[in-house]
C-alpha positions as CSV (number, residue, x, y, z in Angstrom):
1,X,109.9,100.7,86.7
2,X,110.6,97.3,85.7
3,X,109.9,95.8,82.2
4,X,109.7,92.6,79.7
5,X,111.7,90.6,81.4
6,X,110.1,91.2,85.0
7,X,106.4,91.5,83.2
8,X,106.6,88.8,80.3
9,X,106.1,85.3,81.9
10,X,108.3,83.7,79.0
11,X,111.1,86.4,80.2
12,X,110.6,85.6,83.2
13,X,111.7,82.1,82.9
14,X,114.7,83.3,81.5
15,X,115.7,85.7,83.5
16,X,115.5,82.7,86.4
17,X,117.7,80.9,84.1
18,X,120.4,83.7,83.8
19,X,119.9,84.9,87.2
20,X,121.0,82.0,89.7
21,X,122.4,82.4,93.1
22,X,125.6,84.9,93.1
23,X,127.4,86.6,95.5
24,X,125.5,89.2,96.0
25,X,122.8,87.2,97.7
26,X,125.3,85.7,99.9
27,X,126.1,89.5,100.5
28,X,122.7,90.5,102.0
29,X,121.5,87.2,103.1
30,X,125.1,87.6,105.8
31,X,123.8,91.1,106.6
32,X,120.1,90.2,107.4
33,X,121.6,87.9,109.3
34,X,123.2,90.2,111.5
35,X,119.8,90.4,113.1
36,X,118.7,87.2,113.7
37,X,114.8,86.2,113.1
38,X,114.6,90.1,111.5
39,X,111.1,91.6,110.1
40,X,112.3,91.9,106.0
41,X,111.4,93.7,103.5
42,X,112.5,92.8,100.1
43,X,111.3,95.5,97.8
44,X,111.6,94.8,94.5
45,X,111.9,91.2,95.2
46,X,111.2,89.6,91.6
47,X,111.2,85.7,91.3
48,X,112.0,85.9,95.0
49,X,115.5,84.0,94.9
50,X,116.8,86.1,97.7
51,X,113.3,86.6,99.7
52,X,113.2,82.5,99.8
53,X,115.9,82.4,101.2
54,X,115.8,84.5,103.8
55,X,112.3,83.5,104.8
56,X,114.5,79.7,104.8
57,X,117.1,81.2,107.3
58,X,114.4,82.0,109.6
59,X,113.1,85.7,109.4
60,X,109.6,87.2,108.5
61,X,109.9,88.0,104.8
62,X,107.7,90.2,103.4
63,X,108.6,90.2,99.2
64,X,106.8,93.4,97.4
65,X,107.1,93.6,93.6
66,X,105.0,96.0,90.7
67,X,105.4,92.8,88.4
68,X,102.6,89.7,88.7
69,X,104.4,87.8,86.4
70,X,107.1,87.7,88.5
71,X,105.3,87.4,91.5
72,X,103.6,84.6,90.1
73,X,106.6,83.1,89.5
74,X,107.5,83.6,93.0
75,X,104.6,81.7,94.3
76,X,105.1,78.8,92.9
77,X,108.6,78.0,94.3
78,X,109.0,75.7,97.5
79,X,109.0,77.5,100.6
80,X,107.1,80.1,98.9
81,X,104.2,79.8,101.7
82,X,106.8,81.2,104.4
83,X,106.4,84.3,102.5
84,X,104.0,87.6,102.3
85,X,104.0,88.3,99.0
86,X,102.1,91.7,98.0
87,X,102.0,93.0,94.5
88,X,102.7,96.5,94.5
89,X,105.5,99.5,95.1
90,X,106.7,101.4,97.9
91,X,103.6,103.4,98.3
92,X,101.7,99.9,99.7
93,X,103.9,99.7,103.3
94,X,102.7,100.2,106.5
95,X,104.3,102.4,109.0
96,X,106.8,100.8,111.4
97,X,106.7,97.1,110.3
98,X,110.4,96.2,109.6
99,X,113.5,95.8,110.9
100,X,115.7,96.0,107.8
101,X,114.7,96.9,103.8
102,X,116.4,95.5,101.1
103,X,116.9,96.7,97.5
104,X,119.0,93.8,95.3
105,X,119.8,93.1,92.0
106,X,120.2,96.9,91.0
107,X,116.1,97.2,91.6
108,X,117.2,100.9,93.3
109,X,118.4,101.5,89.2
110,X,114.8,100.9,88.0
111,X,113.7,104.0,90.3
112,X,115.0,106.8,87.7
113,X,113.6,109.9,88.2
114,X,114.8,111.6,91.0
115,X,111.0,112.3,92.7
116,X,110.2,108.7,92.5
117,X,113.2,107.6,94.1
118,X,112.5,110.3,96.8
119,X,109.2,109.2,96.9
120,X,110.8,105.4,97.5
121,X,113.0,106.6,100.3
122,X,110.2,108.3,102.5
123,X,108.2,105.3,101.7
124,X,111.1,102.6,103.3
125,X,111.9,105.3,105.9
126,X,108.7,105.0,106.9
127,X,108.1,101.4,107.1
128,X,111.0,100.6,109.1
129,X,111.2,100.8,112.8
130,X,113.6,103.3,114.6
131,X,117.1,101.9,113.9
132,X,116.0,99.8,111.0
133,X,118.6,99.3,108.2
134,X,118.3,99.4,104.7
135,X,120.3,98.0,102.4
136,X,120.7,98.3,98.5
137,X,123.4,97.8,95.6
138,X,123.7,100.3,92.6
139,X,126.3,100.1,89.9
140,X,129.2,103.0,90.1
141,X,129.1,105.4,87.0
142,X,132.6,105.3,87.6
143,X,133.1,102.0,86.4
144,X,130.7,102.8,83.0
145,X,129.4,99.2,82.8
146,X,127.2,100.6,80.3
147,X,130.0,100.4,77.7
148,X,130.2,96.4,77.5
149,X,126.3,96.5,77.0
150,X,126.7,95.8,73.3
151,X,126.0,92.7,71.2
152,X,129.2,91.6,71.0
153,X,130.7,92.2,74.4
154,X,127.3,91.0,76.0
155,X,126.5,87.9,73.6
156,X,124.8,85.1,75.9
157,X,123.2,82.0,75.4
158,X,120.9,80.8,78.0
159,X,119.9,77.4,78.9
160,X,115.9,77.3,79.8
161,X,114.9,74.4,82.1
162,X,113.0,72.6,79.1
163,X,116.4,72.0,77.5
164,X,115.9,74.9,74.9
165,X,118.5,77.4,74.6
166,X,118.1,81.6,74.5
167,X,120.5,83.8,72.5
168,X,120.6,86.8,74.1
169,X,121.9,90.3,74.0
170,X,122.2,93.8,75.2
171,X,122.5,96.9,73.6
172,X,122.6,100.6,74.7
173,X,120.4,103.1,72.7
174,X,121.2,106.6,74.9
175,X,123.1,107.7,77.6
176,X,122.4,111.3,79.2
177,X,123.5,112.6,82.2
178,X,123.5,109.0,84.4
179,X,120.8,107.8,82.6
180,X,121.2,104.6,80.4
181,X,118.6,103.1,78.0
182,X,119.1,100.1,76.2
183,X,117.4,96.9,74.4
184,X,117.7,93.5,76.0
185,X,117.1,90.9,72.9
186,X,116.1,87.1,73.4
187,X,115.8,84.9,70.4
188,X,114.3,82.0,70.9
189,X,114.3,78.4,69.3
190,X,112.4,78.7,66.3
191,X,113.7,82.7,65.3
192,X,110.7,84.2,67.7
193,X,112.5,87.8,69.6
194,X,111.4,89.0,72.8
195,X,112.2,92.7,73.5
196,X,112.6,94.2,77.4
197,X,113.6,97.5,77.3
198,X,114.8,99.9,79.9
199,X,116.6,103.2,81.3
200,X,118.6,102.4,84.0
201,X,120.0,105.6,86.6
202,X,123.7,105.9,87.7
203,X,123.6,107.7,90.8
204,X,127.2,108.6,92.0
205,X,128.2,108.1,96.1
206,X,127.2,111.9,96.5
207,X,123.9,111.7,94.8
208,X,123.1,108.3,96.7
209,X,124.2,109.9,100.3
210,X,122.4,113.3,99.8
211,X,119.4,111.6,98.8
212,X,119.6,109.3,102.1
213,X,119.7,112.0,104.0
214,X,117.2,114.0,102.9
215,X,115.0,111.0,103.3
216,X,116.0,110.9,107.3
217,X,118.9,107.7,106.8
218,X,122.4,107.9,108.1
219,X,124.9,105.8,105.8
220,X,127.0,103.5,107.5
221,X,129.0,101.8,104.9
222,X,129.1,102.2,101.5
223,X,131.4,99.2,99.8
224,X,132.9,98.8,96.4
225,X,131.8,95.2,96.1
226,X,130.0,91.8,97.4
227,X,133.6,91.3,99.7
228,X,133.5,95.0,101.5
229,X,135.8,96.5,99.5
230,X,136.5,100.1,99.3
231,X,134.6,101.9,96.5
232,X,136.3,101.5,93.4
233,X,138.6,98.4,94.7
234,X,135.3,96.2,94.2
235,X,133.2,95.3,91.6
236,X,132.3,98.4,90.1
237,X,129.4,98.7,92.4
238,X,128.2,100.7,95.1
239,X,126.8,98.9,98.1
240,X,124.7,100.8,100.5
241,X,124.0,100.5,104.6
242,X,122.0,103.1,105.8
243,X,119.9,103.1,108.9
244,X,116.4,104.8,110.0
245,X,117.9,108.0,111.8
């Protein structure tokens, strides 16, 4: 489930701020690409900075997210009428409508227990054609990024499109067994705090590819980072091709 800063339209604005193009989105845009004019799904799609720009590069986009604000967000971006843009989870997809399923930004994180993940799986399965791919990034557990989630390693500030400017932090309140809560802080101009808080899951390679499986994908590739490295050799990430079996 996402939270404040997916829910809260002021957090929402922020999180645009903070969250500009990266290589990541150069990462799935280049795989997407490999089929050309491809039937998308981007689930989990937020503000829609990857979805835009796929629908841009000429392929049915289809953008599905729990959060209006977001959405709403979405919407109002140029291009944004290129898009489907359905406010909802997995549960919402039709059988058989996609050629490839994507899962960015760590949105596959959000999905913590493992019967809703499951759940999320069958659902994607589902919607894709015979062959279709899906695609999805995941932080390693090996590379315990949760440990430079504190206020001092992850001081920000964060400069909103108005000209004001956002102090913000993280900080972790429990870790158990791959599971990772913490507090996102934003202070705004003025003193006013905005709280978003979360529990993320760390899946490890074994967890991710057994649960694939079970859910009727065959992995193809899973990389280390946004350049194809080997896992570990990356960017503490773990970076997920599977296709429809």
């Amino acid at each position: 489930m996402r939270h404040g800063e997916f829910e809260d339209p002021r957090l929402v604005t922020v999180y645009d701020a903070e969250c500009p193009w990266g290589r990541d989105d150069d990462f799935f845009l280049a795989v997407v690409g490999e089929t050309p004019g491809a039937r998308v799904l981007d689930l989990g799609c937020g503000t829609g900075r990857l979805t835009l720009a796929l629908a841009a590069a000429g392929h049915t986009v289809t953008g599905v997210d729990p959060a209006r604000a977001s959405l709403d967000a979405a919407r109002a971006k140029p291009g944004a009428d290129r898009v489907t843009w359905v406010e909802g989870t997995s549960a919402v997809l039709p059988d058989g409508a996609y050629d490839i399923a994507v899962l960015t930004s760590h949105v596959a994180q959000f999905l913590g227990a493992d019967a809703e993940w499951a759940a999320t799986l069958a659902d994607v399965r589902r919607a894709l054609v015979p062959g279709g791919r899906l695609v999805f990034d995941t932080r390693d557990p090996a590379d315990r990024r949760w440990e430079r989630w504190n206020p001092v390693d992850s001081a920000r500030r964060v400069a909103l499109p108005d000209g004001r400017e956002v102090r913000a932090w993280t900080e972790v309140t429990s870790v158990v067994v791959g599971a990772v809560s913490l507090v996102h802080h934003y202070r705004f101009p003025g003193g006013d705090e905005l709280l978003s808080s979360a529990t993320l899951r760390f899946r490890t390679e074994a967890e991710l590819r057994d649960s694939l499986g079970g859910a009727g994908f065959a992995v193809e590739h899973v990389f280390g980072g946004w350049g194809r490295e080997p896992v570990g050799a990356g960017d503490g990430e773990l970076v997920v091709v599977a296709r429809a079996a």
